[in-house]
N, CA and C atoms of all chains as a GROMACS GRO file, in nm:
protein
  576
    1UNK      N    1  -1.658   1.922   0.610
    1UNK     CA    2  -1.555   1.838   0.548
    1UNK      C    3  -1.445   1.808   0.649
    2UNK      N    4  -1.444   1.661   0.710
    2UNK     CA    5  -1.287   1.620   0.737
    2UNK      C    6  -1.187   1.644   0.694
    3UNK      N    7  -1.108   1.695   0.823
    3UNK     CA    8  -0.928   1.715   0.736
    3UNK      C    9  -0.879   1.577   0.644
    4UNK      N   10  -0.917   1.461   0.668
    4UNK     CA   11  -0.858   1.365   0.547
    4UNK      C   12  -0.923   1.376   0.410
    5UNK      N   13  -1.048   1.435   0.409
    5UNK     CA   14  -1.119   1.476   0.269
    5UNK      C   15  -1.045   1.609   0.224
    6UNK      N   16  -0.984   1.689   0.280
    6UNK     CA   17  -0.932   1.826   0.216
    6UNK      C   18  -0.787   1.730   0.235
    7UNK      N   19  -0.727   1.681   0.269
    7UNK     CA   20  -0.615   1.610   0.246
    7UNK      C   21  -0.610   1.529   0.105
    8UNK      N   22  -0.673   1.443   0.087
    8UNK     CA   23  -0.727   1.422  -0.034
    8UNK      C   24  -0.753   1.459  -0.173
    9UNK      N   25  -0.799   1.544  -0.106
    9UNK     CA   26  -0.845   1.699  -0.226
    9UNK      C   27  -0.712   1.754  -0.268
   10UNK      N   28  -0.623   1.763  -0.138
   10UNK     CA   29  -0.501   1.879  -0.155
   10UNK      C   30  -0.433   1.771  -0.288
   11UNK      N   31  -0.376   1.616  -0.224
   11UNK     CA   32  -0.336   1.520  -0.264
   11UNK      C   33  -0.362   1.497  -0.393
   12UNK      N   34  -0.487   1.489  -0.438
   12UNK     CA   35  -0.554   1.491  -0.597
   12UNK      C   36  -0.489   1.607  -0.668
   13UNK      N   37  -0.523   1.750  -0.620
   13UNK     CA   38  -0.471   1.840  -0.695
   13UNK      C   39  -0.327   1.868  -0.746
   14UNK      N   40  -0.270   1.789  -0.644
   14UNK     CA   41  -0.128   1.766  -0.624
   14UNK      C   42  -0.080   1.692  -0.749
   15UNK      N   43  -0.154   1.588  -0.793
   15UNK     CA   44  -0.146   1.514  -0.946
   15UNK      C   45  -0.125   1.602  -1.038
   16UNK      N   46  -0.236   1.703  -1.052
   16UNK     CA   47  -0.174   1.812  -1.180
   16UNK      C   48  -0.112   1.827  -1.238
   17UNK      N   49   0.025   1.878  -1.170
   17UNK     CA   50   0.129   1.939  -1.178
   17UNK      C   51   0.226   1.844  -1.193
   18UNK      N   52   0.194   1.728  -1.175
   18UNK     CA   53   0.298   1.568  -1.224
   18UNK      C   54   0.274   1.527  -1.358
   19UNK      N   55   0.130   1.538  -1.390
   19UNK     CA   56   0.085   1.487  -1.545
   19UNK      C   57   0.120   1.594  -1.600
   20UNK      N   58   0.114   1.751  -1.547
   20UNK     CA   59   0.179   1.845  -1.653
   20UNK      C   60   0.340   1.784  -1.671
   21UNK      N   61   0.428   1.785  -1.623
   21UNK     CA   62   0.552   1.764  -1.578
   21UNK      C   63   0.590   1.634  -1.669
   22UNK      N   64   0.499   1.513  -1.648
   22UNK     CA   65   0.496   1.422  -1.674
   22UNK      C   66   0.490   1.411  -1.894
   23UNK      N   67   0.417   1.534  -1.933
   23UNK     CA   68   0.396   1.506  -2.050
   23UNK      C   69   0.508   1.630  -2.075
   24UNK      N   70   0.588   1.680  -2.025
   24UNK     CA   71   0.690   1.783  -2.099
   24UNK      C   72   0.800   1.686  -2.118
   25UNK      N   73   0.897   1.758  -2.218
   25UNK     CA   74   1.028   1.657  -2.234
   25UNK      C   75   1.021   1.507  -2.282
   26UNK      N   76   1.137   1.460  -2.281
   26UNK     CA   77   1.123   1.291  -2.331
   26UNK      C   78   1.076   1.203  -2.207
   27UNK      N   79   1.070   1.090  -2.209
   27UNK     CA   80   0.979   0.964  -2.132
   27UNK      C   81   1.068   0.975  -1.991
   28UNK      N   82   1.196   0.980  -2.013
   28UNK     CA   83   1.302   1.005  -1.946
   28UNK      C   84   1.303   1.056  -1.820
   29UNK      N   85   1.288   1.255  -1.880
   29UNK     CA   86   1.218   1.329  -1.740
   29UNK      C   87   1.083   1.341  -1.698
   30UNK      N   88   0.982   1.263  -1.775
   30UNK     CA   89   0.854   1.208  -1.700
   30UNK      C   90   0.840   1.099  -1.651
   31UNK      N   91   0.928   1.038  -1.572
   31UNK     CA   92   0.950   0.908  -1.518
   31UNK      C   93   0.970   0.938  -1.422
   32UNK      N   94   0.991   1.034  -1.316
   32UNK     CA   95   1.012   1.064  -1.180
   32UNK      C   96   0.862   1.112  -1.147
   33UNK      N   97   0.846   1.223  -1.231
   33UNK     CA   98   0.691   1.294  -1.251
   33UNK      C   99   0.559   1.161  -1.206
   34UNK      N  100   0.588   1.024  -1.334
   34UNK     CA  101   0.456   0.965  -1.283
   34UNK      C  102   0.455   0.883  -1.195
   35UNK      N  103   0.627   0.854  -1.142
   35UNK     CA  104   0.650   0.765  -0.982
   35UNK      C  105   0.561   0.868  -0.883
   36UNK      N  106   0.557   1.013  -0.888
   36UNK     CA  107   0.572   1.096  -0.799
   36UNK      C  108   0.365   1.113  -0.757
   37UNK      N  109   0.327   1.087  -0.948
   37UNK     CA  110   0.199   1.116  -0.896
   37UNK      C  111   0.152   0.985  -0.841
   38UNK      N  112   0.232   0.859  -0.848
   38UNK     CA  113   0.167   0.732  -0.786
   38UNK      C  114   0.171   0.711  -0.671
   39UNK      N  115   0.273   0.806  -0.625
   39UNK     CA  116   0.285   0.850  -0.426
   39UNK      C  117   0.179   0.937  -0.382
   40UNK      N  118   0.135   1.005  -0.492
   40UNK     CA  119   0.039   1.084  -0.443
   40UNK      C  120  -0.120   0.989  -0.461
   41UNK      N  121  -0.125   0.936  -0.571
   41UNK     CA  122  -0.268   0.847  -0.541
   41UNK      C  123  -0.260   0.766  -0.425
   42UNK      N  124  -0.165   0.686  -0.383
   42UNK     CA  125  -0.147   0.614  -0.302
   42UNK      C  126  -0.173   0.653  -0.127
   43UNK      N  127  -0.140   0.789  -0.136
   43UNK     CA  128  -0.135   0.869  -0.008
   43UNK      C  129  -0.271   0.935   0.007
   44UNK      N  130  -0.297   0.938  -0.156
   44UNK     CA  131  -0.488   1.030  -0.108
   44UNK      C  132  -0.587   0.874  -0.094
   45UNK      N  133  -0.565   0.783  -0.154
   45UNK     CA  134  -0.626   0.638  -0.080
   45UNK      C  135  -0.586   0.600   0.086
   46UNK      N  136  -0.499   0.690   0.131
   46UNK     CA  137  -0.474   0.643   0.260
   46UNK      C  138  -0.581   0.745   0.325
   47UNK      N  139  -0.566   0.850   0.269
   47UNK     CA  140  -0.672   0.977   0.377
   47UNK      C  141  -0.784   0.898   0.340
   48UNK      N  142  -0.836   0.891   0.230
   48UNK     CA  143  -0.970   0.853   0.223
   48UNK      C  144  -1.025   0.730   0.260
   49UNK      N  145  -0.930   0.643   0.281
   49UNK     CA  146  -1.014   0.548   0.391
   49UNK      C  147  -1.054   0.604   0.517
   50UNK      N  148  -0.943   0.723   0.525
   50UNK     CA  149  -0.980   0.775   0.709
   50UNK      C  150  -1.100   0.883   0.663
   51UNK      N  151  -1.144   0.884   0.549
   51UNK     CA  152  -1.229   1.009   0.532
   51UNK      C  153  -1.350   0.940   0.528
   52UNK      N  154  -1.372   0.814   0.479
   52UNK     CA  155  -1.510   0.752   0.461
   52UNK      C  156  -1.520   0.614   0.553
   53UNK      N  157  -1.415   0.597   0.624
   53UNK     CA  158  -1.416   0.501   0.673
   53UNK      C  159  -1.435   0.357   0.606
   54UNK      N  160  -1.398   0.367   0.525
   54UNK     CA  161  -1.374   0.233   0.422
   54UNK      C  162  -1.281   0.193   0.446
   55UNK      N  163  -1.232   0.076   0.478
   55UNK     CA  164  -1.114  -0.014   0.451
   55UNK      C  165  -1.125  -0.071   0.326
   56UNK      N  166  -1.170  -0.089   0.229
   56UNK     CA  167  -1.103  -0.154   0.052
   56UNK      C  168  -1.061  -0.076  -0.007
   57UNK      N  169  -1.052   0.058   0.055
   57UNK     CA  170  -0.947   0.158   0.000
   57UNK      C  171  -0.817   0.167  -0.012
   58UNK      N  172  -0.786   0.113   0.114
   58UNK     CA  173  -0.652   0.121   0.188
   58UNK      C  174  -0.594  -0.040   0.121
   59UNK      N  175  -0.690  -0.114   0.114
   59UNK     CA  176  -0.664  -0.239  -0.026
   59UNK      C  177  -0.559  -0.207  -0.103
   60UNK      N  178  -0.662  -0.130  -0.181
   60UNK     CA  179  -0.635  -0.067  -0.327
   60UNK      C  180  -0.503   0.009  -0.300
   61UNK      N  181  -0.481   0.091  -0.200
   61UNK     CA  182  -0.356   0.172  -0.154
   61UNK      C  183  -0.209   0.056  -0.166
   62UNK      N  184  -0.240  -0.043  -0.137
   62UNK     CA  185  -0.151  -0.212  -0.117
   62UNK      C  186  -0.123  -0.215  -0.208
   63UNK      N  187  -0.230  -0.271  -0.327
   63UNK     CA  188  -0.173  -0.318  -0.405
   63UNK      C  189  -0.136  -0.227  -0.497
   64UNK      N  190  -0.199  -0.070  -0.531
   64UNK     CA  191  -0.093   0.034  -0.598
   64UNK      C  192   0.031   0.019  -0.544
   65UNK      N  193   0.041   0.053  -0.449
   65UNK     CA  194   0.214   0.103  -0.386
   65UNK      C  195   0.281  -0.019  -0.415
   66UNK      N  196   0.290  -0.150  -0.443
   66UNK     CA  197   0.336  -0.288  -0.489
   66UNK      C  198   0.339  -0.283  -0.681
   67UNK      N  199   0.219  -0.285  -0.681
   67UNK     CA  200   0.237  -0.235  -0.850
   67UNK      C  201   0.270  -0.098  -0.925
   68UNK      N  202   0.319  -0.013  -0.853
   68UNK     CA  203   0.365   0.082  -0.907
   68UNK      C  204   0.516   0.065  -0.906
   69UNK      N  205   0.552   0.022  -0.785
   69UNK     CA  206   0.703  -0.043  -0.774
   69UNK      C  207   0.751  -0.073  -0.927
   70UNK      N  208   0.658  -0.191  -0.929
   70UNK     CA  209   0.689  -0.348  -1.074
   70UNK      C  210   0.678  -0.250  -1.167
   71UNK      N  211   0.537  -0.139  -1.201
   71UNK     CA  212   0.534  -0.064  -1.334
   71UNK      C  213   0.686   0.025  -1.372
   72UNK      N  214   0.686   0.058  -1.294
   72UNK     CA  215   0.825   0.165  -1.321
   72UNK      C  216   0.951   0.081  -1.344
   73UNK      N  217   0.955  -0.038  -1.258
   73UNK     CA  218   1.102  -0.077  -1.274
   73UNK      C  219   1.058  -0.117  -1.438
   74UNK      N  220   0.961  -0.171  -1.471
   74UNK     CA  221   0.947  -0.291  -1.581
   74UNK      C  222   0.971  -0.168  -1.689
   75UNK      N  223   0.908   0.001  -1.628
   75UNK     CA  224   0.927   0.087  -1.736
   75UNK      C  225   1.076   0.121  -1.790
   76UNK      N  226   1.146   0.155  -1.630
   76UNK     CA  227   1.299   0.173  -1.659
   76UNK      C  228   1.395   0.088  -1.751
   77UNK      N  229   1.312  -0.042  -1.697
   77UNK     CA  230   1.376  -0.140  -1.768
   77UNK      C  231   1.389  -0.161  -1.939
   78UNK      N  232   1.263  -0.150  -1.996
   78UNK     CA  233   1.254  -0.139  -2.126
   78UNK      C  234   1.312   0.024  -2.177
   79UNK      N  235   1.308   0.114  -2.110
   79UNK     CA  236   1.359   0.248  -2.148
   79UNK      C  237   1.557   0.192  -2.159
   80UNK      N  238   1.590   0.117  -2.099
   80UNK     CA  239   1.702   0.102  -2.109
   80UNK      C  240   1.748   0.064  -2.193
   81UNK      N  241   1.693  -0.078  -2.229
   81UNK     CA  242   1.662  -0.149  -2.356
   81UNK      C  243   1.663  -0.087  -2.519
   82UNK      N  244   1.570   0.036  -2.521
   82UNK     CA  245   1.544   0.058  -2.637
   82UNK      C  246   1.671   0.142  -2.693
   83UNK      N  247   1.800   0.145  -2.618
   83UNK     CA  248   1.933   0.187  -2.679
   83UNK      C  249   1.982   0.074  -2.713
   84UNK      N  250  -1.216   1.772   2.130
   84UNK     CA  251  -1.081   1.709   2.029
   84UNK      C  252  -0.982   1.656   2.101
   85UNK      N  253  -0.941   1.557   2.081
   85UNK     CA  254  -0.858   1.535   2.175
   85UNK      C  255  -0.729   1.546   2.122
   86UNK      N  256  -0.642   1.521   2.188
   86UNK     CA  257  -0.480   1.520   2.189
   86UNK      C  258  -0.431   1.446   2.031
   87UNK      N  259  -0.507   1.317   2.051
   87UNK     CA  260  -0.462   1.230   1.980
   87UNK      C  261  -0.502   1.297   1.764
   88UNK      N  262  -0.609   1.342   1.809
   88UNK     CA  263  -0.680   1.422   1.724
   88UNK      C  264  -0.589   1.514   1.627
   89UNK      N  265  -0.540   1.593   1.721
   89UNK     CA  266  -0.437   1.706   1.695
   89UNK      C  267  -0.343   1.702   1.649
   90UNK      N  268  -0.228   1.544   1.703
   90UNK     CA  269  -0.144   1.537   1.659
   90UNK      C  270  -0.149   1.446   1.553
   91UNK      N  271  -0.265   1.390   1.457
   91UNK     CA  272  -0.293   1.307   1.357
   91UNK      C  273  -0.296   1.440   1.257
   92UNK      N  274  -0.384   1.510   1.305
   92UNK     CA  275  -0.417   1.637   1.155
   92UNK      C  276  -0.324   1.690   1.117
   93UNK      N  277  -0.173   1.746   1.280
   93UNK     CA  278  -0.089   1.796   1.240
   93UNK      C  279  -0.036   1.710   1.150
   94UNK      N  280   0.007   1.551   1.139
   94UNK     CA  281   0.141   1.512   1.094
   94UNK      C  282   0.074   1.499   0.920
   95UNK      N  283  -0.118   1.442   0.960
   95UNK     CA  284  -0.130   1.459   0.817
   95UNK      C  285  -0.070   1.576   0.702
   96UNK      N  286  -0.105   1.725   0.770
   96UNK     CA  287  -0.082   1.787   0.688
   96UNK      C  288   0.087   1.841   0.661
   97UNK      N  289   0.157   1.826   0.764
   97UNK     CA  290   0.319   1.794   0.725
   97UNK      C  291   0.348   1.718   0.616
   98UNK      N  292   0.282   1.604   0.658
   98UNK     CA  293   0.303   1.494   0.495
   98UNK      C  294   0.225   1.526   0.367
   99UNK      N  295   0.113   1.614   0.359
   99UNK     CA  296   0.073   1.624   0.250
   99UNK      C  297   0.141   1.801   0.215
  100UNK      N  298   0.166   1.874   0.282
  100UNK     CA  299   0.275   1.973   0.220
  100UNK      C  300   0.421   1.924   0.219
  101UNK      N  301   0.476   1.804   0.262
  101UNK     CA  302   0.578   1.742   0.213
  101UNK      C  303   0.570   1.678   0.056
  102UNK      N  304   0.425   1.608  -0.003
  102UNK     CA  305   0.407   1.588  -0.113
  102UNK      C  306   0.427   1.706  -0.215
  103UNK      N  307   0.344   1.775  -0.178
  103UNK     CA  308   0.290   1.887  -0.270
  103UNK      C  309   0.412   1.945  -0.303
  104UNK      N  310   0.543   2.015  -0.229
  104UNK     CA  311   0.624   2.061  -0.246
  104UNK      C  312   0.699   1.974  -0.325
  105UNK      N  313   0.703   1.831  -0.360
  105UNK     CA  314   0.746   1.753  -0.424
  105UNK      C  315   0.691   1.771  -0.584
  106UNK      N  316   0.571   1.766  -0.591
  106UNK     CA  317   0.472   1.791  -0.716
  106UNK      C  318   0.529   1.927  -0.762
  107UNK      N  319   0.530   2.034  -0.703
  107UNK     CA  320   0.551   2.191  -0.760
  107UNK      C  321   0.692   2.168  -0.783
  108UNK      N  322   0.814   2.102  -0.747
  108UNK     CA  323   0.893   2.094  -0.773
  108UNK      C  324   0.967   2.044  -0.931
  109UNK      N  325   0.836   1.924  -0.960
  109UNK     CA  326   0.862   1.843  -1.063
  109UNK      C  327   0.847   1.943  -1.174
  110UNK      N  328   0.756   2.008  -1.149
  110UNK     CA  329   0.687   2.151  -1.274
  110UNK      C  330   0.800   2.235  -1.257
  111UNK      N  331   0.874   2.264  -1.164
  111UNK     CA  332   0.989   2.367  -1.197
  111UNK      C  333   1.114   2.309  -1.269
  112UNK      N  334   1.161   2.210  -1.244
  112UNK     CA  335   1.284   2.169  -1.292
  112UNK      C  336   1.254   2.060  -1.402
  113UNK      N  337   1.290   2.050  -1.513
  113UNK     CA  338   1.272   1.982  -1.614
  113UNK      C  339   1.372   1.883  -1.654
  114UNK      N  340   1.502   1.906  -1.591
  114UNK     CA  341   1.615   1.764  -1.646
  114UNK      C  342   1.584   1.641  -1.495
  115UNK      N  343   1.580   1.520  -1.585
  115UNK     CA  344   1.526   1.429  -1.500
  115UNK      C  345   1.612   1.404  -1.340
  116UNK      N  346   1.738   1.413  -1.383
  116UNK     CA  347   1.799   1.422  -1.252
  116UNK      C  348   1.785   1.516  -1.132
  117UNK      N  349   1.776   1.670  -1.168
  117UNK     CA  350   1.717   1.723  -1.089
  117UNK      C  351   1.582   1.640  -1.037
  118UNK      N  352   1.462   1.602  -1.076
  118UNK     CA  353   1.343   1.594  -1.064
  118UNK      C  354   1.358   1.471  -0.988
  119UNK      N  355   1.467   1.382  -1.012
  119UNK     CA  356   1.475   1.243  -0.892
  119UNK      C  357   1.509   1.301  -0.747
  120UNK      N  358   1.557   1.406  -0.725
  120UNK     CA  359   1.578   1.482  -0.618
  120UNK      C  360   1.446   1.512  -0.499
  121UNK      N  361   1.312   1.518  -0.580
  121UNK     CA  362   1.168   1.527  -0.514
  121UNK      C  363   1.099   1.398  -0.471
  122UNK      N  364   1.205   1.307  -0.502
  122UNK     CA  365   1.143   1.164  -0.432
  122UNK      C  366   1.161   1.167  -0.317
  123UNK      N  367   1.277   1.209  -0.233
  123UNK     CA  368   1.260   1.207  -0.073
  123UNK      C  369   1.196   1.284   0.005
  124UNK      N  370   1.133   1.403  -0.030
  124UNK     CA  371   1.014   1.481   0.016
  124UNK      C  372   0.917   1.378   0.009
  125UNK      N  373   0.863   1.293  -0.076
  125UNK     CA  374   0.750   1.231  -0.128
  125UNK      C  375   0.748   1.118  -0.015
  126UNK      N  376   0.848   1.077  -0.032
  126UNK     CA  377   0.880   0.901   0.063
  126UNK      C  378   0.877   0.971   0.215
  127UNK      N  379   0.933   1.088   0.264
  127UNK     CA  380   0.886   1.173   0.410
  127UNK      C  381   0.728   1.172   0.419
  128UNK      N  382   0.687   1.234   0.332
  128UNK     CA  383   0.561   1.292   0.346
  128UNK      C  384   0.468   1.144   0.355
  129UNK      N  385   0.476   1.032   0.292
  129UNK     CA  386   0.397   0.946   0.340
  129UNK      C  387   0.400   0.866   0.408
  130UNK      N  388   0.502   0.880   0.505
  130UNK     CA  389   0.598   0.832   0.659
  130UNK      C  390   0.457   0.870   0.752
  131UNK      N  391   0.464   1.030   0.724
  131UNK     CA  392   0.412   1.135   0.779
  131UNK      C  393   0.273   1.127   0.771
  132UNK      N  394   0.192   1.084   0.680
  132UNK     CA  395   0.043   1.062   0.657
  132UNK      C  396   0.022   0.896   0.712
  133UNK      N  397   0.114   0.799   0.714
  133UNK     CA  398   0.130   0.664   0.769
  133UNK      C  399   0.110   0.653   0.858
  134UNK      N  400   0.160   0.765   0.946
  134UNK     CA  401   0.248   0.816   1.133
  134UNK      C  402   0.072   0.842   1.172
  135UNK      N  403   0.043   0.946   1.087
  135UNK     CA  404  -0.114   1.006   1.142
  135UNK      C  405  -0.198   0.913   1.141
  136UNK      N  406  -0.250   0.804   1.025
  136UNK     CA  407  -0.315   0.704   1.082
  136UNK      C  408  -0.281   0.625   1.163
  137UNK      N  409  -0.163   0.584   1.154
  137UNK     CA  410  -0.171   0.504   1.344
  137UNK      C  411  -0.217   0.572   1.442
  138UNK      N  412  -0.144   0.710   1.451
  138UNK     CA  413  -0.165   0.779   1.578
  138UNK      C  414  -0.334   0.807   1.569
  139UNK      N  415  -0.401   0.773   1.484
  139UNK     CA  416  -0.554   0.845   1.488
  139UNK      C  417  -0.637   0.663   1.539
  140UNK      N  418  -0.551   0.585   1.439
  140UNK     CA  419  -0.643   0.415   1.441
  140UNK      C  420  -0.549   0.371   1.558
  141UNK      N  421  -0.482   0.348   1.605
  141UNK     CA  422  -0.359   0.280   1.648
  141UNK      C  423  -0.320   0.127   1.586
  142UNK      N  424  -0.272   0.042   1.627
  142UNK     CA  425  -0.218  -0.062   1.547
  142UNK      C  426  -0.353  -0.186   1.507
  143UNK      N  427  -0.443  -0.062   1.447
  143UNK     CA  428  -0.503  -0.177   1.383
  143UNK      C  429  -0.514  -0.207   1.258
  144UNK      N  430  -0.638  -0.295   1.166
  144UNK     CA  431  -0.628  -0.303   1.036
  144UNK      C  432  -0.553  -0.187   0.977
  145UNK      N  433  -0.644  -0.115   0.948
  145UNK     CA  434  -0.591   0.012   0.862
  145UNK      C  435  -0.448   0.054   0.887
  146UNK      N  436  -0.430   0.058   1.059
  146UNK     CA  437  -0.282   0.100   1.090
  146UNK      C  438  -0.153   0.051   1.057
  147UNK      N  439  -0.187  -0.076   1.050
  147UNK     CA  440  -0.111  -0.227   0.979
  147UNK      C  441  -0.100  -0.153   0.832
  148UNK      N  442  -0.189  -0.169   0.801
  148UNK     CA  443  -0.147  -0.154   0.636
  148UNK      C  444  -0.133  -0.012   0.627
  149UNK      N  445  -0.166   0.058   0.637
  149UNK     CA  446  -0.076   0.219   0.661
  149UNK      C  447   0.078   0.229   0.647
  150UNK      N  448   0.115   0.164   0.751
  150UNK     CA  449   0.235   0.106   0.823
  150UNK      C  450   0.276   0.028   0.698
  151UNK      N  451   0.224  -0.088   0.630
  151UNK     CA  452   0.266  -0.154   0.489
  151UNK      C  453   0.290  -0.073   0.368
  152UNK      N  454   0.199   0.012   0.383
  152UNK     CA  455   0.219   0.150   0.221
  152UNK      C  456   0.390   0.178   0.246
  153UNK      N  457   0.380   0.242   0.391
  153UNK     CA  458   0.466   0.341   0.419
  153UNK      C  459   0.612   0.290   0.366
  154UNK      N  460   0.674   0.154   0.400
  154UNK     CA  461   0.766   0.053   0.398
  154UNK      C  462   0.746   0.011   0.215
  155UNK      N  463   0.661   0.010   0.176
  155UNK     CA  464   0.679  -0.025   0.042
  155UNK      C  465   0.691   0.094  -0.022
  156UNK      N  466   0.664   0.188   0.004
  156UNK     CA  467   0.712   0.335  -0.063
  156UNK      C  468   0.854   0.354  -0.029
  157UNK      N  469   0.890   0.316   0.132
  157UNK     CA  470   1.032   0.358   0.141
  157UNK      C  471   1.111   0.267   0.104
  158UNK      N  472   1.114   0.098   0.065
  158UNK     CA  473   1.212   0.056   0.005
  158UNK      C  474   1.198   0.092  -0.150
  159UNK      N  475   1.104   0.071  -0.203
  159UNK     CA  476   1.071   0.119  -0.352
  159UNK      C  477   1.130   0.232  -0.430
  160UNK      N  478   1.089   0.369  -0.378
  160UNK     CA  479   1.148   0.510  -0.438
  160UNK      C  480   1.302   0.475  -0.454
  161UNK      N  481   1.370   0.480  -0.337
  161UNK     CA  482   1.497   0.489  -0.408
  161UNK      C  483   1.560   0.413  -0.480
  162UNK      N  484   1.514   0.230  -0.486
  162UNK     CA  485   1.522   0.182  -0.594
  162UNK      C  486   1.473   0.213  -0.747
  163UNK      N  487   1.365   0.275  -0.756
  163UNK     CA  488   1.298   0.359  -0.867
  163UNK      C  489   1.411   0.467  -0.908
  164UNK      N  490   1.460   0.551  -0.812
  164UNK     CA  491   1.537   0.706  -0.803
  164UNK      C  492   1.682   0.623  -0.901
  165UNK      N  493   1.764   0.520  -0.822
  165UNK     CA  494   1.846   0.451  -0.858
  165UNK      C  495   1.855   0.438  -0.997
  166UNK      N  496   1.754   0.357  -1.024
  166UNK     CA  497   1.714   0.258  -1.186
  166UNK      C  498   1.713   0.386  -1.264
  167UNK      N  499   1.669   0.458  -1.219
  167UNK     CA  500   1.644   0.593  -1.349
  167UNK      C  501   1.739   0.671  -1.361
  168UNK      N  502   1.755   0.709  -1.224
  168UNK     CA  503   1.937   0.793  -1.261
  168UNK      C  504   2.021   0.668  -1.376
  169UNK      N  505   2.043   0.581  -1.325
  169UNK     CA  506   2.130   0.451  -1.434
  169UNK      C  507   2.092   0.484  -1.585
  170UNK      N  508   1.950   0.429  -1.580
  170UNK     CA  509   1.927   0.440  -1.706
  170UNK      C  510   1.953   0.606  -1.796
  171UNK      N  511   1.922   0.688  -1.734
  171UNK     CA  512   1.989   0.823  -1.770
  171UNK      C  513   2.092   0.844  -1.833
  172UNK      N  514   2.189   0.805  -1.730
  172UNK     CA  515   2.338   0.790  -1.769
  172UNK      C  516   2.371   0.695  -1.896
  173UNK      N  517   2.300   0.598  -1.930
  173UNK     CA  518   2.341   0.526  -2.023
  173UNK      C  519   2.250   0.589  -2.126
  174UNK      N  520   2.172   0.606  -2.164
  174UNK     CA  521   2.108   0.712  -2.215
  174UNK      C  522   2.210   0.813  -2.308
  175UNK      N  523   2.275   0.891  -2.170
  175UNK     CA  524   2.354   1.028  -2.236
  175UNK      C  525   2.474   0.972  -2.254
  176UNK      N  526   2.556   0.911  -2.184
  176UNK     CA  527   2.725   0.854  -2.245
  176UNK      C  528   2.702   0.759  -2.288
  177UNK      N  529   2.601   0.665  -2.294
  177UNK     CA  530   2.656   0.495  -2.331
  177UNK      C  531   2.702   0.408  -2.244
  178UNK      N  532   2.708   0.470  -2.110
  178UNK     CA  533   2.776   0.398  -2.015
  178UNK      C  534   2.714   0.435  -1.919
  179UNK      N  535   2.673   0.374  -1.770
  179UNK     CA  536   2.717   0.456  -1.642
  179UNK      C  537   2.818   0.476  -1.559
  180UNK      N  538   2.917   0.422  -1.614
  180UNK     CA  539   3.038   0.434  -1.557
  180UNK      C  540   3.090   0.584  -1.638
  181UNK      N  541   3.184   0.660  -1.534
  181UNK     CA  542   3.240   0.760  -1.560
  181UNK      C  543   3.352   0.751  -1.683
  182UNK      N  544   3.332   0.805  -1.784
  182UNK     CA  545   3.398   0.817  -1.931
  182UNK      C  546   3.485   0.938  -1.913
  183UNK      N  547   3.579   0.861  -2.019
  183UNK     CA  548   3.738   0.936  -2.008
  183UNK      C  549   3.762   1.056  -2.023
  184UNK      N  550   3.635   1.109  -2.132
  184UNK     CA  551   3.594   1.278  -2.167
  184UNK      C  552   3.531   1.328  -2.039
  185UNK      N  553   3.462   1.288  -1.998
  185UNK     CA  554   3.381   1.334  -1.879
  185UNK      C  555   3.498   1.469  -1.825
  186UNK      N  556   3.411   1.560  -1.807
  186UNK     CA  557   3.529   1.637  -1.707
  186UNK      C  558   3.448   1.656  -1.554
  187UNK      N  559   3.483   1.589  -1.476
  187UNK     CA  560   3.470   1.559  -1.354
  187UNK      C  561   3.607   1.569  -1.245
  188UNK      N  562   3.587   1.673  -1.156
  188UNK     CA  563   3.726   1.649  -1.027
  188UNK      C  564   3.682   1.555  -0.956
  189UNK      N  565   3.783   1.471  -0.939
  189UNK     CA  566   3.744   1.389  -0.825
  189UNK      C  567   3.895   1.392  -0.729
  190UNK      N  568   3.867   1.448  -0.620
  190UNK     CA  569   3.943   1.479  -0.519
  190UNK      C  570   4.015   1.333  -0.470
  191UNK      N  571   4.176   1.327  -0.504
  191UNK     CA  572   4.268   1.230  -0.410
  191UNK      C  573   4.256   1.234  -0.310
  192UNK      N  574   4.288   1.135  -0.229
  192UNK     CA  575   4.319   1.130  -0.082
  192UNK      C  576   4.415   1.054  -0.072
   0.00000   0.00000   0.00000
């Protein structure tokens, strides 16, 4: 196994502990939690293009890290709203 | 192995124990403001995994857009960190501006 596949791996497992995080408390304090695990998908699509040598990974890495931006603000935004 | 080798694996794994410590963090502290605090570990750490694919590809496809994640994570988070602290605040006072009950020092000069 390549260090970007156990990078990956580490990176994935790393999600866990955000979706735990993510489902405690109100929407509120799981809103950093699921920015946090979208840095982490985003970063294990970066190893794993270097792990399989795929470039439409690192695609997919683009346009997450762009649409995760828009999801969250559009989330903050309506969280604001609903006062 | 070469040089170049070495110093790609190192920075990878700087940046992915820069994540992780971000993740274990979120599970310890539960009020959201604390938890906006683990975004700049996060936005380091994929500087740091960005840094290693160049230094492994150098400025090519992949390195380019490596290099593109990295910049859209770092203007992004703290606009994200921003918007949510705000919305927080209006949330708990009704305002984000500092309220008259608030007991807050704020040091003259």
């Amino acid at each position: 196994m390549s260090f970007w596949l156990a990078a990956s791996l580490a990176l994935v497992c790393g999600m866990v502990p955000c979706l735990i995080a993510a489902t405690r408390g109100d929407e509120l304090d799981g809103l950093p939690a699921l920015s946090l695990a979208g840095v982490c998908a985003i970063t294990a699509l970066i190893t794993l293009t270097e792990a399989f040598h795929r470039q439409p990974f690192i695609d997919l890495g683009v346009v997450l890290a762009a649409l995760s931006l828009g999801g969250s603000l559009a989330f903050i935004r309506f969280m604001g709203r609903d006062r | 192995m070469t040089a170049r080798h070495v110093v790609a694996e190192m920075l990878v794994w700087i940046g992915v124990a820069l994540i992780l410590i971000a993740c274990v963090g979120m599970v310890i502290l539960r009020s959201a403001y604390d938890r906006l605090h683990f975004s700049s570990p996060a936005i380091l750490g994929v500087m740091f995994v960005a840094a290693s694919v160049v230094v492994k590809e150098s400025f090519s496809l992949i390195g380019n857009k490596s290099i593109l994640i990295a910049v859209l994570v770092l203007l992004g988070s703290p606009l994200i960190t921003q918007a949510s602290g705000r919305v927080a605040r209006i949330r708990e006072w009704g305002d984000w501006r500092l309220a008259d009950d608030e007991k807050v020092e704020v040091e003259e000069r």
